[in-house]
C-alpha positions as a LaTeX table, in Angstrom:
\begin{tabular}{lrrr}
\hline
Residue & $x$ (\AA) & $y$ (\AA) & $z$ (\AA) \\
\hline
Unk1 & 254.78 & 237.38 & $-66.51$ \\
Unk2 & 257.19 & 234.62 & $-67.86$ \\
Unk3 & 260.64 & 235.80 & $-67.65$ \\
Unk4 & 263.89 & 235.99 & $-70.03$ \\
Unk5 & 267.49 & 235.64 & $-68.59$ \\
Unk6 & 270.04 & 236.98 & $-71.39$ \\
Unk7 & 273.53 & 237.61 & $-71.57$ \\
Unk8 & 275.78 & 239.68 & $-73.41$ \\
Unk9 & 279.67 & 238.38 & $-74.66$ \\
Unk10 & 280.35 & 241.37 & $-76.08$ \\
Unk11 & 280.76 & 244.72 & $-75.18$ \\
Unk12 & 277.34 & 246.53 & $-73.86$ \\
Unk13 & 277.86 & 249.18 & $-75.74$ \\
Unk14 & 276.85 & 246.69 & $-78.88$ \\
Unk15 & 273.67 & 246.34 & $-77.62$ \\
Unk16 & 271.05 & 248.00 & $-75.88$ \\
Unk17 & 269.07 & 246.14 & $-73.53$ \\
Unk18 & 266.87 & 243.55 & $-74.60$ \\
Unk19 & 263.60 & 244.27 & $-74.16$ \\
Unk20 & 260.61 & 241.82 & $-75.22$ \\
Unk21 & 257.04 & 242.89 & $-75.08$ \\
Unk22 & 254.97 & 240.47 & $-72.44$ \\
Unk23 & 258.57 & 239.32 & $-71.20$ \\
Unk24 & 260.10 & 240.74 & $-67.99$ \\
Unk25 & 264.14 & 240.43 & $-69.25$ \\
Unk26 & 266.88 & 240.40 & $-67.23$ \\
Unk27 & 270.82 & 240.81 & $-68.00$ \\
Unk28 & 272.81 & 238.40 & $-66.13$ \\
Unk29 & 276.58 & 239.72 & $-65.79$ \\
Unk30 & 278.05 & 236.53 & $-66.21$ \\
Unk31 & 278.00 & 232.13 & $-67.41$ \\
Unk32 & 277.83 & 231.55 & $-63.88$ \\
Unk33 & 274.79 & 234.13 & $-62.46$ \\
Unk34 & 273.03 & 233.09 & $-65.32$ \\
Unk35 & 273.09 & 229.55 & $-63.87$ \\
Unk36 & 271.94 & 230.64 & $-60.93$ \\
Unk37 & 269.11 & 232.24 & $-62.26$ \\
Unk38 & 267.48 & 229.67 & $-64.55$ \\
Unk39 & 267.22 & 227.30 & $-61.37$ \\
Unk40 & 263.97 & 229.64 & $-61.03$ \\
Unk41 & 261.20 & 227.41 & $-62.04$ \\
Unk42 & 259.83 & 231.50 & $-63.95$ \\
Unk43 & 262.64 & 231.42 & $-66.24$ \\
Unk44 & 261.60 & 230.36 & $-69.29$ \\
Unk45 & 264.05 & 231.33 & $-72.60$ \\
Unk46 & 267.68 & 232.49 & $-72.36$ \\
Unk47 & 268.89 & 234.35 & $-74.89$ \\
Unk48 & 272.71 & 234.82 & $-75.15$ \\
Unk49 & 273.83 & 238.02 & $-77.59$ \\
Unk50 & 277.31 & 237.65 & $-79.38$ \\
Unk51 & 279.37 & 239.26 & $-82.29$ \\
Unk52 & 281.05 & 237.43 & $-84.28$ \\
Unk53 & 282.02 & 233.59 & $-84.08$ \\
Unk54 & 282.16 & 233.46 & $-80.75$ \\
Unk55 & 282.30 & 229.57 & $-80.14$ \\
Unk56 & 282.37 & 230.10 & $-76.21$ \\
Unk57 & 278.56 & 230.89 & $-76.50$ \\
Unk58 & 278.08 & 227.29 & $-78.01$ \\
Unk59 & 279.82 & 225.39 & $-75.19$ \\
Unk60 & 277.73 & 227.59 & $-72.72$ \\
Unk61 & 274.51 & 226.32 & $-74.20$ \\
Unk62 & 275.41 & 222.88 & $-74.00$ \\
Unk63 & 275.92 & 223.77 & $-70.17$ \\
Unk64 & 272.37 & 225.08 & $-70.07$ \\
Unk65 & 270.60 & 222.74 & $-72.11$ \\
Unk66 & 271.58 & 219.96 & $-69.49$ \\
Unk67 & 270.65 & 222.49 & $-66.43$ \\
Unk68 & 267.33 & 222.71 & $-67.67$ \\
Unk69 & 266.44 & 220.90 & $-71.09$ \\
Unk70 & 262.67 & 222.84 & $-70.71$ \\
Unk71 & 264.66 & 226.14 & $-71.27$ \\
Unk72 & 263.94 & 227.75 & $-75.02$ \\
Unk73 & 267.98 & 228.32 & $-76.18$ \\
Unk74 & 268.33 & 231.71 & $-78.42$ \\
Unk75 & 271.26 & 233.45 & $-79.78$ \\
Unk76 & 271.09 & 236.60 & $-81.47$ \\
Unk77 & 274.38 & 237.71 & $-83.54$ \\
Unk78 & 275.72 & 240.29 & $-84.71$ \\
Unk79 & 278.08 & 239.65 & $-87.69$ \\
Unk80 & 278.74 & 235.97 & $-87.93$ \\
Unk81 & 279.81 & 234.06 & $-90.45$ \\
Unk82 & 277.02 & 231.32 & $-92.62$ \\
Unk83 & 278.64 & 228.85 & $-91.01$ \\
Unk84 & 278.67 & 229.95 & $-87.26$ \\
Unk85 & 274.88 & 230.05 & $-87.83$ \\
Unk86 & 274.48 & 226.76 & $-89.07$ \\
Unk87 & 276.49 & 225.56 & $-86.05$ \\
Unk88 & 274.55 & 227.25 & $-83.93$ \\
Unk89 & 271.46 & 226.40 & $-85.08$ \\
Unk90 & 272.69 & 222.27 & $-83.97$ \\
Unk91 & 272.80 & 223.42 & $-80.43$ \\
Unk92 & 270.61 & 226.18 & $-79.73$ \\
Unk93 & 266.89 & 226.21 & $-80.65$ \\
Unk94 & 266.95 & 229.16 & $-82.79$ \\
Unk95 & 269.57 & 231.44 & $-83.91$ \\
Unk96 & 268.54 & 235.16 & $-85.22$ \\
Unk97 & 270.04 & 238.38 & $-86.27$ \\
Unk98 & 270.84 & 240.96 & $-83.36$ \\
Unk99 & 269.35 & 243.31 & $-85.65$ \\
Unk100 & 265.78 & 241.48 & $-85.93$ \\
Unk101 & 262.67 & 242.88 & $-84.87$ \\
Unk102 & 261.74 & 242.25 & $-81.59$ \\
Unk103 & 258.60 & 240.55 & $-82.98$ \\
Unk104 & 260.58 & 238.11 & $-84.84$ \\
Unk105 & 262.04 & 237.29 & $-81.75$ \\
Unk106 & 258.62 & 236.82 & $-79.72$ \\
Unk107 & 257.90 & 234.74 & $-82.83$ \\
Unk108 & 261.04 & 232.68 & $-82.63$ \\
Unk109 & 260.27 & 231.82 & $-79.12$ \\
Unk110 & 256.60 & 230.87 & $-79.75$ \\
Unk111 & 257.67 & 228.42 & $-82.39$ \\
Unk112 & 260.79 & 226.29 & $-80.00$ \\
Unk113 & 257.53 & 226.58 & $-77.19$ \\
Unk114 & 255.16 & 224.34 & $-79.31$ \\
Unk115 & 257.97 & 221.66 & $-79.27$ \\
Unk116 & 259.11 & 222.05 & $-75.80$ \\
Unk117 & 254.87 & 221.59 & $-74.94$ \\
Unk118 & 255.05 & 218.47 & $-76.36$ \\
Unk119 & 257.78 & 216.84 & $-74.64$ \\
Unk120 & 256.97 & 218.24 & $-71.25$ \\
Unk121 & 253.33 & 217.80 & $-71.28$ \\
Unk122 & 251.51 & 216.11 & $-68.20$ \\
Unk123 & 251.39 & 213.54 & $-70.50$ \\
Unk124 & 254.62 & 212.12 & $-69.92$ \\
Unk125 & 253.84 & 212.00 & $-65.91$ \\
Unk126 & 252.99 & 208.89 & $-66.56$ \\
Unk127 & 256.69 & 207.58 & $-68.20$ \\
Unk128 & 257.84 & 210.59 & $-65.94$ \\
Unk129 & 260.22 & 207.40 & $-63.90$ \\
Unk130 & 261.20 & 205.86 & $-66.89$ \\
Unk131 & 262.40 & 209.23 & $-68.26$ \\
Unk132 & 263.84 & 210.13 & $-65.13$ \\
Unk133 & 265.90 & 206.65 & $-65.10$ \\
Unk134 & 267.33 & 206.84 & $-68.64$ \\
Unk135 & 271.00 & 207.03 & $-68.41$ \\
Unk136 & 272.65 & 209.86 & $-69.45$ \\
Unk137 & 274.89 & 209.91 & $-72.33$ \\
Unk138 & 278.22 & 208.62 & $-71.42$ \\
Unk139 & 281.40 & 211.19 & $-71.01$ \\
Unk140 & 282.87 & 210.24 & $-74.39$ \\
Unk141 & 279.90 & 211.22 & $-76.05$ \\
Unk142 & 279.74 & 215.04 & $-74.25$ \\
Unk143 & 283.48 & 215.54 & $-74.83$ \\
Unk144 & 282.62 & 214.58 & $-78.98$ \\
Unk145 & 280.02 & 217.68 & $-78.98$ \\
Unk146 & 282.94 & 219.69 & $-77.28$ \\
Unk147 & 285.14 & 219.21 & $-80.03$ \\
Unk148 & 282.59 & 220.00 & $-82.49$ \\
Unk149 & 281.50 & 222.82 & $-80.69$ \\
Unk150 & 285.68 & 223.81 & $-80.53$ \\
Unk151 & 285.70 & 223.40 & $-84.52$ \\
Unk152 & 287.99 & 220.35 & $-84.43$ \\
Unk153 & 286.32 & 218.58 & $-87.03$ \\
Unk154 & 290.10 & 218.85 & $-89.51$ \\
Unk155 & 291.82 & 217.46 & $-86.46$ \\
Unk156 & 290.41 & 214.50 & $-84.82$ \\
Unk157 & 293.62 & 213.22 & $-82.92$ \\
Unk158 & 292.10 & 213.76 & $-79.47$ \\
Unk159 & 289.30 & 211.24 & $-80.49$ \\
Unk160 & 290.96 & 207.96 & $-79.89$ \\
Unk161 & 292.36 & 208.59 & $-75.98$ \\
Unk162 & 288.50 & 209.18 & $-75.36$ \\
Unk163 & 287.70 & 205.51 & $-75.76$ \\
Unk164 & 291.18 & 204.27 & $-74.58$ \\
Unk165 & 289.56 & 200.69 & $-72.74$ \\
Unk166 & 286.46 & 200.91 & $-74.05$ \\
Unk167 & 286.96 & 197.65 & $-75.75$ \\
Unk168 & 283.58 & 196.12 & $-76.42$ \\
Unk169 & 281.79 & 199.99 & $-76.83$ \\
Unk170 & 284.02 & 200.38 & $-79.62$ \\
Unk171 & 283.76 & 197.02 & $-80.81$ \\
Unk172 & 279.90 & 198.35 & $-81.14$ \\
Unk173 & 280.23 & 201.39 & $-82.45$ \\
Unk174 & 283.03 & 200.09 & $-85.38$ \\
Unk175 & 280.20 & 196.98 & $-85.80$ \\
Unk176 & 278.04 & 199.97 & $-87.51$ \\
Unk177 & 280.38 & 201.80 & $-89.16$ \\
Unk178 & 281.47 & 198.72 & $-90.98$ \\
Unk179 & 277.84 & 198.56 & $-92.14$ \\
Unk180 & 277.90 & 198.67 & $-96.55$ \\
Unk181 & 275.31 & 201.53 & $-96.02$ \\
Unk182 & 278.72 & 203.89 & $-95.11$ \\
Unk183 & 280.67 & 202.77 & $-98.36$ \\
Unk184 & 283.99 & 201.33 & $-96.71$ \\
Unk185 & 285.55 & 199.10 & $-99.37$ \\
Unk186 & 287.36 & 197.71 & $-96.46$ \\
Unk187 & 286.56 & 196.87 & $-92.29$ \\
Unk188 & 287.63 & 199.56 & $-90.39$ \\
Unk189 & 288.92 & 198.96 & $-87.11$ \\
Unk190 & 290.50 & 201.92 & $-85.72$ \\
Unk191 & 289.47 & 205.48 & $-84.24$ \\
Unk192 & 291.36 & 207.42 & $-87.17$ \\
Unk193 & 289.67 & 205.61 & $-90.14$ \\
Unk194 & 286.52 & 205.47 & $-88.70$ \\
Unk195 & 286.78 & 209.43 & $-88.36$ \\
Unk196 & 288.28 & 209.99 & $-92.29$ \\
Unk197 & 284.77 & 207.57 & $-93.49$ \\
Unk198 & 281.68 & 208.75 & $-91.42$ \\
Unk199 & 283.44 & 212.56 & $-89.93$ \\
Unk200 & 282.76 & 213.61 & $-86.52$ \\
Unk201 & 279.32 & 214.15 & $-86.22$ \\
Unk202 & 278.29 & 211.21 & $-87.45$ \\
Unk203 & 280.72 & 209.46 & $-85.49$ \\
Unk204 & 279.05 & 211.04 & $-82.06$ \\
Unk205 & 275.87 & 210.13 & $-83.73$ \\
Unk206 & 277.32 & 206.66 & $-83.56$ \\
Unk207 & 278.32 & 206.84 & $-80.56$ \\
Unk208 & 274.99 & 207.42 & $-78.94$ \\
Unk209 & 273.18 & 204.67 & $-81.04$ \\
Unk210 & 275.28 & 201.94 & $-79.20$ \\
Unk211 & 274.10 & 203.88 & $-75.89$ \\
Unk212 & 270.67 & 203.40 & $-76.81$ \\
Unk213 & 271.40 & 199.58 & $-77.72$ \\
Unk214 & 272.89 & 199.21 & $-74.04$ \\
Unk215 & 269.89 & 200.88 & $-72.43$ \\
Unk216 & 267.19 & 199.47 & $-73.89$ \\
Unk217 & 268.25 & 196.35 & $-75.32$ \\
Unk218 & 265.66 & 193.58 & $-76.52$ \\
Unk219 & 263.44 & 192.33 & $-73.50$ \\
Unk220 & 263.74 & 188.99 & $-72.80$ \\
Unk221 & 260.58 & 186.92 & $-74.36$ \\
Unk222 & 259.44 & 190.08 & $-76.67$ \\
Unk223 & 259.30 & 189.07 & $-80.21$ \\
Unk224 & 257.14 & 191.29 & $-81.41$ \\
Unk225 & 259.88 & 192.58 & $-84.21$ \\
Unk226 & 263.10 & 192.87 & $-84.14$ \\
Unk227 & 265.25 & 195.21 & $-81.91$ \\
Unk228 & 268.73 & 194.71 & $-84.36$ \\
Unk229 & 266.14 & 195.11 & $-87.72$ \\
Unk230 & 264.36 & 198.42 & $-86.36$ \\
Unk231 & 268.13 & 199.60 & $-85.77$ \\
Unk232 & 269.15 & 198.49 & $-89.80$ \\
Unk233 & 265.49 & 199.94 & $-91.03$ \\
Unk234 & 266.68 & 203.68 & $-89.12$ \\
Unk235 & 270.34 & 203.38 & $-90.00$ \\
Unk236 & 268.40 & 203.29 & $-93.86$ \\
Unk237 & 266.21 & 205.67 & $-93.01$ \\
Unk238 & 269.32 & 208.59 & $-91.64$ \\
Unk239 & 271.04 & 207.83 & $-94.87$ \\
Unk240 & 268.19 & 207.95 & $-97.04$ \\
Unk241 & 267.14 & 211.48 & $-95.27$ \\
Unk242 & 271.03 & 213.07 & $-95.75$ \\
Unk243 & 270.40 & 212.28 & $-99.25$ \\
Unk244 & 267.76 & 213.79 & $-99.66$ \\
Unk245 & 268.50 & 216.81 & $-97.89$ \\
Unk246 & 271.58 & 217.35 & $-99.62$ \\
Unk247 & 268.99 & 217.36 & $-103.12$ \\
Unk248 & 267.21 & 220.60 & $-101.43$ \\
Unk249 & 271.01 & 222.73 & $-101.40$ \\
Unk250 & 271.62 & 221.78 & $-97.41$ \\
Unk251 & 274.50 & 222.34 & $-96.69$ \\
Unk252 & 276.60 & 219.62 & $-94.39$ \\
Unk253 & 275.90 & 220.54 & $-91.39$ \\
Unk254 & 272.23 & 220.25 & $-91.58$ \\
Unk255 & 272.15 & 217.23 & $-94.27$ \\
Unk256 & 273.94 & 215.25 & $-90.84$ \\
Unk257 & 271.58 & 216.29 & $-88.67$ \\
Unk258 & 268.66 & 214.57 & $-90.87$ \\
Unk259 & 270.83 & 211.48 & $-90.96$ \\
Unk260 & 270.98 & 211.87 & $-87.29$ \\
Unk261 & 266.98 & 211.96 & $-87.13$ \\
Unk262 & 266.81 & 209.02 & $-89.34$ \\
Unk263 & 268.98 & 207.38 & $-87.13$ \\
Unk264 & 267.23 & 207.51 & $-83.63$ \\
Unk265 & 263.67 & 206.92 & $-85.22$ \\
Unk266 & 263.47 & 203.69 & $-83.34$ \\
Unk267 & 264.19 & 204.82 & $-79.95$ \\
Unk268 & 261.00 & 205.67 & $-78.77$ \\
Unk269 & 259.34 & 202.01 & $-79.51$ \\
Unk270 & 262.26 & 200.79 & $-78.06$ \\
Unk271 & 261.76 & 202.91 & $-74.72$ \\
Unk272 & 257.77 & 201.55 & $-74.85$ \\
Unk273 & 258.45 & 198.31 & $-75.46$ \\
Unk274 & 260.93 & 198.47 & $-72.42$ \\
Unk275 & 257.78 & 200.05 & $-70.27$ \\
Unk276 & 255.56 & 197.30 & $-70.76$ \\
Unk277 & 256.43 & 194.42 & $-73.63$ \\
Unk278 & 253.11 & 193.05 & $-73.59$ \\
Unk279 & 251.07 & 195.94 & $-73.39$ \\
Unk280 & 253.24 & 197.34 & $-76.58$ \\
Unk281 & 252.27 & 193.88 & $-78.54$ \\
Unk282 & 248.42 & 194.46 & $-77.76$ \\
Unk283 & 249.13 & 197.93 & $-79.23$ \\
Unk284 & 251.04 & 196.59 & $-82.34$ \\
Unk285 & 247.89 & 193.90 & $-82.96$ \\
Unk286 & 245.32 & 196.67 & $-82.78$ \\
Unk287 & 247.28 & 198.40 & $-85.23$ \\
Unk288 & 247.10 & 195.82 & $-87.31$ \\
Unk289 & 243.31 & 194.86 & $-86.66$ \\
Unk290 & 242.72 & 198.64 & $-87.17$ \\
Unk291 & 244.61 & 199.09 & $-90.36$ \\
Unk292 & 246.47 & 202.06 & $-88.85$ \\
Unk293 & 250.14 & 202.91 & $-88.12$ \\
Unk294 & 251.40 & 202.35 & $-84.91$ \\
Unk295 & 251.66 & 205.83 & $-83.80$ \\
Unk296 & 248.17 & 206.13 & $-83.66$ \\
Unk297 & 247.27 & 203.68 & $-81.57$ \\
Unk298 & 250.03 & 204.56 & $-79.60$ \\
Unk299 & 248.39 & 207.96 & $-78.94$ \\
Unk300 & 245.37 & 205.86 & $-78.06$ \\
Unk301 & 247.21 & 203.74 & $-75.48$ \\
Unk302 & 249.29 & 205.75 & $-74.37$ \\
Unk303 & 248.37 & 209.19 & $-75.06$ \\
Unk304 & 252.09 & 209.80 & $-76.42$ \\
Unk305 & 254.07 & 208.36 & $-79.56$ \\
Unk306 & 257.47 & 206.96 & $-80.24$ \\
Unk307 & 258.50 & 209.86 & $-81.75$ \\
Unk308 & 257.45 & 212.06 & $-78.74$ \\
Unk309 & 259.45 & 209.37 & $-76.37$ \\
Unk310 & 262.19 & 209.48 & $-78.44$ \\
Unk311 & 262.06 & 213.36 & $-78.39$ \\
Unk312 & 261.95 & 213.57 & $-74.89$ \\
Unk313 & 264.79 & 211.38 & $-74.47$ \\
Unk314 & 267.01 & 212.92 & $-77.21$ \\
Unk315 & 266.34 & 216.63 & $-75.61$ \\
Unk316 & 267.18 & 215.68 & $-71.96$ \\
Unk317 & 270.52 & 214.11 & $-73.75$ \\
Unk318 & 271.40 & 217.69 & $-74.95$ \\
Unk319 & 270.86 & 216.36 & $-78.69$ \\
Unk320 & 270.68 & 219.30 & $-81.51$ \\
Unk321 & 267.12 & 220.70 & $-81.17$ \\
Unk322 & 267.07 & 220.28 & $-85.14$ \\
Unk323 & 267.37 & 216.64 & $-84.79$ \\
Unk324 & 264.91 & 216.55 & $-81.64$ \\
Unk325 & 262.23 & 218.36 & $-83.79$ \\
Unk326 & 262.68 & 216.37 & $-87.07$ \\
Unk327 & 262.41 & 213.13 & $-84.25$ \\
Unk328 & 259.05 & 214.80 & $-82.58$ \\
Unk329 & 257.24 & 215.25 & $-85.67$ \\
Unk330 & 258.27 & 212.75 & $-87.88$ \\
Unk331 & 254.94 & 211.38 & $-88.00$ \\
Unk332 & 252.64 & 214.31 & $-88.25$ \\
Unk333 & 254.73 & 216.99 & $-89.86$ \\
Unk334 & 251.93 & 219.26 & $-90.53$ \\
Unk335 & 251.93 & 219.52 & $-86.72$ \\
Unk336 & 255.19 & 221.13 & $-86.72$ \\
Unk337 & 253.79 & 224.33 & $-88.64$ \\
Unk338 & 256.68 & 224.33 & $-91.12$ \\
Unk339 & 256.51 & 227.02 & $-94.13$ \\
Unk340 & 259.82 & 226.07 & $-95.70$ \\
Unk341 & 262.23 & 222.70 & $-96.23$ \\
Unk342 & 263.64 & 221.91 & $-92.27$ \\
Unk343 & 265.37 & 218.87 & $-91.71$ \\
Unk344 & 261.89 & 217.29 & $-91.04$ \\
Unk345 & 261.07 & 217.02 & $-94.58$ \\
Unk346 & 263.55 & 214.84 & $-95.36$ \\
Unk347 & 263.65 & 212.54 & $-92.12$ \\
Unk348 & 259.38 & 211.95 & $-92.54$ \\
Unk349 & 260.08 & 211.26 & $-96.29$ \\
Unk350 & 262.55 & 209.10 & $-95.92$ \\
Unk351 & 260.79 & 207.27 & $-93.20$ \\
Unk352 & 257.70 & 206.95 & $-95.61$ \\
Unk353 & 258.97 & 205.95 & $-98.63$ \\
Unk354 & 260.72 & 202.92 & $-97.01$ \\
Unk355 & 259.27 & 199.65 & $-96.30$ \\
Unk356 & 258.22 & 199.07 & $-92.63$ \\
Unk357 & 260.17 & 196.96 & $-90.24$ \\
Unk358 & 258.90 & 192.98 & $-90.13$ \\
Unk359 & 256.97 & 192.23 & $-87.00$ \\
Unk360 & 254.96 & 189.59 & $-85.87$ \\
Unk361 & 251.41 & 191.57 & $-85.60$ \\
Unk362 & 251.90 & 192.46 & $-89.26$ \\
Unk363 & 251.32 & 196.29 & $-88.43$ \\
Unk364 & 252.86 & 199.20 & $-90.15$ \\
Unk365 & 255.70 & 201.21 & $-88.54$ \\
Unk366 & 256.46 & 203.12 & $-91.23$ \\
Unk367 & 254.95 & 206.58 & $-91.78$ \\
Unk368 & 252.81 & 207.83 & $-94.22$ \\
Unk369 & 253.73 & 210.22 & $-97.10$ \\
Unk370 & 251.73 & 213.91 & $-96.34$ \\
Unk371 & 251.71 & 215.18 & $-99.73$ \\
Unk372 & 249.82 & 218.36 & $-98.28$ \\
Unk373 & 252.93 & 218.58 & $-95.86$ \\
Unk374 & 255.30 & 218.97 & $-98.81$ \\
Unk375 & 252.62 & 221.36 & $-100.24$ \\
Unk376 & 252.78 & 223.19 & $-97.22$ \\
Unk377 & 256.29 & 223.63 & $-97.56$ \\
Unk378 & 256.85 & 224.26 & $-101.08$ \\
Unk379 & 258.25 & 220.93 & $-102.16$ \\
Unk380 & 255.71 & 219.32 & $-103.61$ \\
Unk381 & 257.93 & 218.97 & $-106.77$ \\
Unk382 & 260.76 & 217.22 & $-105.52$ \\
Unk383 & 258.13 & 214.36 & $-104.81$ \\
Unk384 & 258.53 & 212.06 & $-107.86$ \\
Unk385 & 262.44 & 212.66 & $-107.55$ \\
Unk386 & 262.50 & 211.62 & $-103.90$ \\
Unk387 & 260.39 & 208.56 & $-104.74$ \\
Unk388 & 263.30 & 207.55 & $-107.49$ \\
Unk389 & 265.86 & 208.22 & $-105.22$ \\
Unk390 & 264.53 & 206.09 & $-102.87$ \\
Unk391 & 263.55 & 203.17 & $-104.92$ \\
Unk392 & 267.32 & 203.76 & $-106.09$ \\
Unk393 & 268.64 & 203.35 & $-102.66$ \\
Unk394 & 266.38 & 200.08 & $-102.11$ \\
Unk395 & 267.40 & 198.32 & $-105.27$ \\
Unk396 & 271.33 & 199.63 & $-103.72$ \\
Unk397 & 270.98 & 198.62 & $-100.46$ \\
Unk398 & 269.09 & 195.30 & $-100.39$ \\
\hline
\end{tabular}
């Protein structure tokens, strides 16, 4: 019997204690036994109980998800506000009512399980080194998602001293917030304007792009496509996603976090490619030989796709489990089970409706448009909209 560590930070009286059917549960008193007792390989979900906004719960689960990304990361509230939920919903993998029904719960878990499954299958033993090696994010980067987490998106002061002689990162990171696709009628050069144009999120979102450029830059000799177009095609494609999103009634919160999916769509080729450069430009000309996208011959070759390398990646990072889902199924969205809009919709839509990235072998990276996806989900009538809007950012954006 798979096990459940929760913990309560409120008053026990609140709640009674949890109790899961086919789950042995057990109440940890405090942050730090709980710690203690996820280094159990048997420990499988934690589930921390609050009331309230209580915005020390969201720092904890940062602190777990880098213990042990595997973990499934629950809260259950009791009287919190729409917007604690949306922010907890960025860093945990589901975030329910206190009052819900137990099954719900069960259900809850099931449902984060089927993603974790794909990005710790036995498949990956065989990238398990290359995984393993991938540097984590840098400190700048963690103390970002502690201000967010803090709610110090109206004061962003404390942002600047993070990067004080970080010359040529931020030289990086202001070379893509400069690009037209953020709107800046003027180059920005410092910390505090940068902040006022793109917000905080976006900014960490940023951040972490030029640590993926740094880790896997272009190999040397591999001109298969290009590393600095892929980037410009998923910079398009996060943009392209937030608006869309934000024509479904998301609110900001999750409208950034389907930017931030759009975003990191490249990072998985870009993590194959760095396996093996030659062995990814035999994949790309069967692709093209076989008139298929590249992710399926990746799952050929491989037995794994960008998007499940670049989910892997982003969850080990401690990246919002919304984004790391939208990343994971980007391709094959009926996979993911949805019944209703999720971020997902608009990241896979977004990637589909614009043009693949130039490359040498002439094969498509872009995805394919699952109309019986956005049946699936209900938003099969937003299609013809979506397609203006994106022929409207195109004709923008060229």
């Amino acid at each position: 019997m798979a096990t459940v560590v929760y913990l309560d930070y409120i008053d026990e009286t609140l709640f009674d204690p949890l109790d899961l059917l086919g789950w042995r549960c057990k109440l940890a008193t405090g942050e730090a036994q709980l710690l203690e007792l996820i280094a159990d390989s048997s420990v499988d979900v934690v589930i921390l109980r609050v009331e309230g906004d209580n915005l020390d719960a969201l720092t904890f689960a940062r602190k777990v998800a880098s213990a042990r990304p595997d973990l499934v990361r629950m809260l259950l509230s009791w009287s919190p506000s729409a917007r604690y939920i949306t922010e907890a919903n960025d860093v945990l993998d589901a975030a329910l009512p206190a009052q819900c029904d137990p099954a719900q719960v069960s259900h809850a878990i099931e449902r984060v399980q089927n993603v974790k499954s794909r990005i710790f299958a036995r498949k990956f033993d065989t990238v398990a080194a290359f995984l393993n090696d991938i540097p984590p994010l840098p400190p700048q980067v963690e103390a970002l998602n502690a201000m967010i987490d803090a709610r110090f998106n109206d004061n962003t002061a404390p942002v600047a001293p993070l990067f004080k002689g970080q010359v040529d990162y931020m030289k990086a990171v202001m070379e893509l917030v400069n690009n037209p696709l953020f709107g800046s009628k003027k180059l920005i050069f410092s910390v505090a304007d940068a902040m006022k144009l793109v917000g905080l999120r976006t900014f960490r979102d940023l951040c972490i792009l030029v640590h993926v450029q740094r880790i896997l830059p272009q190999p040397a000799g591999f001109d298969g496509f290009s590393f600095e177009a892929s980037l410009q095609r998923s910079l398009r494609c996060g943009k392209l996603a937030e608006q869309l999103a934000r024509t479904v009634g998301s609110d900001r919160v999750h409208a950034i976090s389907a930017c931030a999916a759009g975003f990191f769509l490249d990072i998985g080729a870009r993590a194959l490619v760095s396996l093996d450069p030659q062995r990814y430009f035999h994949v790309m000309e069967r692709a093209a030989i076989l008139k298929q996208p590249i992710y399926a011959v990746e799952k050929l070759e491989y037995n794994l796709t960008q998007g499940e390398m670049a989910a892997a990646i982003l969850n080990r990072w401690g990246v919002s489990p919304r984004t790391v889902r939208a990343v994971l199924y980007h391709h094959v969205p009926q996979a993911s089970d949805d019944s209703a809009y999720t971020a997902l919709a608009a990241v896979h839509s977004a990637d589909a409706l614009l043009k693949s990235v130039a490359n040498k072998a002439g094969c498509n990276f872009a995805g394919r448009l699952s109309t019986s996806y956005l049946d699936q989900i209900g938003e099969m009538d937003r299609r013809a909209h979506w397609e203006e809007l994106a022929a409207r950012f195109v004709e923008r954006h060229r």
